[in-house]
C-alpha positions in Angstrom: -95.9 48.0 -53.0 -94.8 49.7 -55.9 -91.2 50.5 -53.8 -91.4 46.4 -53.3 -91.8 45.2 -57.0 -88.8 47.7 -58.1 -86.6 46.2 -55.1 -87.2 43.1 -56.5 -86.7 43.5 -60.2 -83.7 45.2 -59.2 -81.9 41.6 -57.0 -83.3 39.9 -59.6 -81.2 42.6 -62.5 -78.2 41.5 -60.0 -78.1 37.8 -59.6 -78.7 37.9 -63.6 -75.3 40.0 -63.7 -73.0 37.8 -61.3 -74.6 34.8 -63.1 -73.1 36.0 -66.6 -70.1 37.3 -64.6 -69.0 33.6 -63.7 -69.6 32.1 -66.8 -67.2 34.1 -68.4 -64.4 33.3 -65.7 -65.9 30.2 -64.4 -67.4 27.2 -65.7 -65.5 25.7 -68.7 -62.8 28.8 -68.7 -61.5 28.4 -64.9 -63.6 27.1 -62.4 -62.8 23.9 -60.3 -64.6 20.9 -61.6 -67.9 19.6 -59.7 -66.8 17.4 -56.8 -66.8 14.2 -57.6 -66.3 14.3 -61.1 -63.1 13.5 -63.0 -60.9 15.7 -64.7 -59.3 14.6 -68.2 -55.6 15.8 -68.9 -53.9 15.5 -72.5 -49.8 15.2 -72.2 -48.0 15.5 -76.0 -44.4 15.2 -76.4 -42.3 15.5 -80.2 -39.9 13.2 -80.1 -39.7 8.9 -79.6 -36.8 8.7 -77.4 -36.2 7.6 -74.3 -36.7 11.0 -72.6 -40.0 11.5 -73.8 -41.2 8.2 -73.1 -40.2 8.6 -69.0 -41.9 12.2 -69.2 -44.8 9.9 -70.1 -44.2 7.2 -67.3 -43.7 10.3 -64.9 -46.8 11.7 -66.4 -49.1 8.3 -66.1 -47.4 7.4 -62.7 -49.0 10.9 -61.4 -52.0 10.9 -62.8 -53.0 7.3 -61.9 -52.0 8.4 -58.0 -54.0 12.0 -58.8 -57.3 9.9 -59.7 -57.4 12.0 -63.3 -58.1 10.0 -66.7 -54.9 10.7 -68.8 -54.1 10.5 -72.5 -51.0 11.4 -74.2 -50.3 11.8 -77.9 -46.3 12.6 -80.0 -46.1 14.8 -82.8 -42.6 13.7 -84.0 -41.3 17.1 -84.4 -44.3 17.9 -87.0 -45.7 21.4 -86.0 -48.4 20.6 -88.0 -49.3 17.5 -86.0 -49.1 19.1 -82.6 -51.4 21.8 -84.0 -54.0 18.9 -84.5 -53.6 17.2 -81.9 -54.0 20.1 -79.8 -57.2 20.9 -81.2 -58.6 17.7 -81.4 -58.0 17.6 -77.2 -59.6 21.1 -77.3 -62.5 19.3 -79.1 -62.5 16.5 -76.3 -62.8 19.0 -73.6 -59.6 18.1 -71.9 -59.1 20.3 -68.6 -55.5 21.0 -69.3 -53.0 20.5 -71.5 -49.0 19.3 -70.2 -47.1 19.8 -73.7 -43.1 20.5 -75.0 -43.7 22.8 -77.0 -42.3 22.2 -80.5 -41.7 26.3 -81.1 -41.9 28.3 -78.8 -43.7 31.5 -81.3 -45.0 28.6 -83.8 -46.4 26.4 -81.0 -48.4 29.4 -79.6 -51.4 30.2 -81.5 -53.2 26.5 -81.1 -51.8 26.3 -77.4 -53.6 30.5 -77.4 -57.1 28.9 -78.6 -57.3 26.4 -76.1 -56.5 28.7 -73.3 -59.1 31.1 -74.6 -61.4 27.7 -74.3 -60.5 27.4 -70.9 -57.7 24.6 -71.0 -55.2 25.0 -68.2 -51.8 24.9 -70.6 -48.4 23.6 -68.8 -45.5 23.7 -70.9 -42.5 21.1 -69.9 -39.2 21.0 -71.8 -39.5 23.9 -73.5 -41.5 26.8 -73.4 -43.3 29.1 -75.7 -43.6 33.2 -75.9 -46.4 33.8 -74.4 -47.2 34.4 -70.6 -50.9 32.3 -70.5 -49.3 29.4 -69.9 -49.7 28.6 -65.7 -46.2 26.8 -65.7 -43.5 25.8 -67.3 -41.0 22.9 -66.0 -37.8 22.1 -67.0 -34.2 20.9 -66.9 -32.2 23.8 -66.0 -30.0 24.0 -69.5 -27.3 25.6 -68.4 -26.6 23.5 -65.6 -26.9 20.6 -67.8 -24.0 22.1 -70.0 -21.7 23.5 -67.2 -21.9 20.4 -65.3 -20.2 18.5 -68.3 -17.9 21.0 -68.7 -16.7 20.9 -65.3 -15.9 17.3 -65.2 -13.9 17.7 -68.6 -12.2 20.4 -67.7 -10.9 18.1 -64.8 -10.3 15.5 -67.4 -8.1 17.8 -69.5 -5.8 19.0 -65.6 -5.4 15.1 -64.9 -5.9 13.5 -68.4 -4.6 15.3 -70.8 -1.9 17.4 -69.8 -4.0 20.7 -69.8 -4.2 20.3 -73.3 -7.1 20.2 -76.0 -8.3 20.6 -79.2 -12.4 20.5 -79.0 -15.1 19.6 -81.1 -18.4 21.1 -80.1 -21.7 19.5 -81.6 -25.3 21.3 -81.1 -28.6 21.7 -81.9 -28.7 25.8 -82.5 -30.5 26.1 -85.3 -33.7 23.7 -84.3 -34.1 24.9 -80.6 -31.9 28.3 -80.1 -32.6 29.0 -76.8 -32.4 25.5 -74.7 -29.0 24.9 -77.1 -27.6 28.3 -76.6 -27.7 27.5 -73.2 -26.2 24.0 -73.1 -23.4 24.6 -75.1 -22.5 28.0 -73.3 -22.7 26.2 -70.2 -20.1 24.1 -71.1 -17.8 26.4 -72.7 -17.9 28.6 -69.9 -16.8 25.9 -68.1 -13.7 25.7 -70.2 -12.8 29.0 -72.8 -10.2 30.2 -69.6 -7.7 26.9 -69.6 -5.2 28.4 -71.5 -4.4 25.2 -73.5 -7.6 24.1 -74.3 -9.3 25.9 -77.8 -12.6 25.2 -79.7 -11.9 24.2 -82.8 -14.9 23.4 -84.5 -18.8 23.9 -83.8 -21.6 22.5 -86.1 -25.1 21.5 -85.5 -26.4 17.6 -85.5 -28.9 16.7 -83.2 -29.9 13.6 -84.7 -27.7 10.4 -84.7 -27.5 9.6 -88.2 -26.8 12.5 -89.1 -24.1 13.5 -85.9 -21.9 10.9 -87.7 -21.3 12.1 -91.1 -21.1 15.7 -88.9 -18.1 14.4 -86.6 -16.6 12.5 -89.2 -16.2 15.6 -91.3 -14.8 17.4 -88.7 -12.5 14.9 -87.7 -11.0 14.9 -91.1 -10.5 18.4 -91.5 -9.3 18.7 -87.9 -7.1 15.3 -87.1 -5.6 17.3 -83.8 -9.5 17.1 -82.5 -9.4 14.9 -79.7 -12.4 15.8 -77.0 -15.7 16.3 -78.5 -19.1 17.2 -76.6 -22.5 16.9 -78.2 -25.3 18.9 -77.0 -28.0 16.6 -76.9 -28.3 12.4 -77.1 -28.5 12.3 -80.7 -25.1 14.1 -81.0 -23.5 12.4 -78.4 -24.3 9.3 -79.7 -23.3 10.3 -83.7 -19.9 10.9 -82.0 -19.3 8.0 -79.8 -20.1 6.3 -83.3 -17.6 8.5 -85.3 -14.9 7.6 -83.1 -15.1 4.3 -83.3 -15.4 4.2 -86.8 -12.4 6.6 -87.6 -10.3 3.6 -84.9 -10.3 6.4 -82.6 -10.9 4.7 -79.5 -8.5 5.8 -76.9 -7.4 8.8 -79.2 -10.4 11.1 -78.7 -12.6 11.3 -75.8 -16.5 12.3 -75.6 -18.9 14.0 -73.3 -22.4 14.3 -73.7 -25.2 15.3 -72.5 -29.1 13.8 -72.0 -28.7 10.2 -70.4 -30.5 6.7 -71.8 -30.0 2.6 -71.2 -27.7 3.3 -74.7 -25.5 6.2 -73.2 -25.0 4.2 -69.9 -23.9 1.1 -72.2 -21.1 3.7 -73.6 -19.8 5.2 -70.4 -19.4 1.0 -69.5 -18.0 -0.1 -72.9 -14.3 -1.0 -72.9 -13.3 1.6 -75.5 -12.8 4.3 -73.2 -14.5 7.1 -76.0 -17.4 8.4 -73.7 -16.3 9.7 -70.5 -19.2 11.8 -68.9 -23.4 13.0 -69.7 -25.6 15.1 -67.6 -28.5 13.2 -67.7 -31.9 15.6 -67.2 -35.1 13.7 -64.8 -37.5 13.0 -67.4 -39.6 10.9 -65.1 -39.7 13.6 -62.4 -40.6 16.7 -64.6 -43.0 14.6 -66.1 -44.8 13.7 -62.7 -44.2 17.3 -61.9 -45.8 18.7 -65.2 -48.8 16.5 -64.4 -49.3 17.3 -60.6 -48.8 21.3 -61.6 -51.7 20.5 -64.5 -54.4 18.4 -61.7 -53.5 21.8 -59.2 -54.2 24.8 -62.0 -57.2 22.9 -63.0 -58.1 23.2 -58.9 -57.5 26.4 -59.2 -54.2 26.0 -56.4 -51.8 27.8 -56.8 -48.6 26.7 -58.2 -45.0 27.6 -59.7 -45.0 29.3 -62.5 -41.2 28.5 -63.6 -39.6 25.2 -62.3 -35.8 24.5 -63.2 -34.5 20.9 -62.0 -31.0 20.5 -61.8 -29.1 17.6 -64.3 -27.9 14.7 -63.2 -23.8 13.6 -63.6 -22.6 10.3 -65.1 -19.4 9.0 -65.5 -17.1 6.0 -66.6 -15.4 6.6 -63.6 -18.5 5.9 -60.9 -19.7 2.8 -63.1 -22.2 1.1 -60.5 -23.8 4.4 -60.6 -24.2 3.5 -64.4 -25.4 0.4 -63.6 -28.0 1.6 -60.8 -29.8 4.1 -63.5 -29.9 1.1 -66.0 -31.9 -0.8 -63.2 -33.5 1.9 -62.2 -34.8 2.5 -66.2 -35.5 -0.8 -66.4 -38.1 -0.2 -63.5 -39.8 2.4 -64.6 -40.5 1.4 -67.7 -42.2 -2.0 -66.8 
């Protein structure tokens, strides 16, 4: 008997133990959710554009299809606002988190304490230094850049004469590692024509700002006359700076990121912007979303997804004209 009672103190020690055990990697912090129940996902971008607001279609697209309840919130490129906001979905008890990370060592900390609450943390865009996150999903940035390049460095052989004088515009100094990449992928793509040569580089990611950028450089280099912008915002400050210097048909653009605005330039008369690689926001969103509904099922998934950029030019318009439809139909 005695033999008995200590047998069963002793199952009773070890189902006490693998109870504790799987709260500490289950429940809340990485267990599958109770069938039938539904799982909540937050999605947070830090910008208004266009870009941001197909992730979100993408992202809303999947999650209706997925059966998930989905919010999403913007920061505008406040740190301190994504910090919030990430804690307030903490707070709601959101199962995972799809986010563009606004810095990638700034960004970690609040993105650290959810993960330690058991929030699933996908990271799309950009990324942050750290390795908790289960994915991260992206436009390959080098690809974007090179991609450019290679159709101006076709433009310079047949346009041009072999000959330019180039204004590069990036975004360095607000997201080094995504911009590095760009804007060597484009270089690359044309440092070895031997009568081509970089003449000026200067950050201006934002439109407003782009302009009185390219104007200045335009004024203390008049033999510019092919400029490529990183990002939308650049590429849009220097279509603008063109036209007001009355440099239409004088100096060329290319560009990268693509929106219903950049496909009204590549079909304007003026003949200024000549190419963008446009990324897939609607796709990395879905993507970002479906990767978040599988971590939280405990699946397996990717950890690092790179999809390739998309090329525009003046000189395939109705393919212009197919991505302003197809915009137009995803945002309804």
């Amino acid at each position: 008997m005695r033999r008995l009672i200590l047998l069963i103190v002793l199952l009773a020690g070890v189902a006490i133990l693998a109870g504790c055990t799987r709260d500490r990697s289950g429940g809340s912090n990485g267990s599958a959710p109770a069938a039938g129940s539904r799982i909540k996902i937050a999605g947070m971008g830090f910008e208004n554009d266009q870009f941001f607001k197909l992730c979100e279609v993408g992202m809303s697209q999947a999650a209706k299809k997925a059966g998930v309840d989905f919010v999403y919130g913007n920061n505008a490129s406040s740190l301190d606002k994504e910090i919030s906001l990430v804690d307030t979905y903490a707070t709601d008890r959101v199962q995972a988190i799809v986010i563009a990370p606004q810095n990638s060592k700034a960004s970690v900390a609040a993105l650290q304490r959810a993960n330690q609450a058991g929030i699933k943390v996908v990271t799309y865009d950009t990324a942050i230094d750290a390795a908790f996150p289960v994915a991260v999903i992206r436009s390959d940035q080098t690809g974007l850049g090179s991609t450019t390049g290679k159709e101006a460095a076709q433009y310079i052989r047949e346009k041009m004469g072999g000959n330019a004088k180039v204004a590069v515009i990036s975004y360095i100094s607000w997201m080094p590692e995504a911009a590095t990449q760009r804007t060597q992928g484009f270089e690359n793509e044309i440092k070895n024509m031997p009568g081509v040569r970089i003449v000026a580089r200067q950050d201006a990611w934002m439109a407003d700002k782009a302009i009185g950028v390219v104007e200045g450089i335009l004024s203390a280099h008049p033999d510019v006359n092919l400029i490529w912008a990183a990002n939308e915002g650049g590429t849009v400050g220097a279509v603008t700076a063109v036209r007001n210097d009355g440099k239409a048909g004088k100096i060329v653009v290319f560009g990268t990121d693509m929106s219903d605005q950049m496909a009204g330039f590549l079909l304007a008369d003026d003949n200024v912007l000549q190419a963008v690689t446009g990324q897939k926001p609607v796709q990395i969103g879905e993507m970002a979303l479906n990767t978040a509904v599988k971590a939280v099922h405990n699946q397996p998934v990717d950890k690092r997804v790179m999809l390739p950029g998309q090329l525009f030019t003046r000189r395939q318009p109705d393919e212009v004209r197919k991505y302003q439809a197809y915009l137009r139909s995803v945002a309804q």
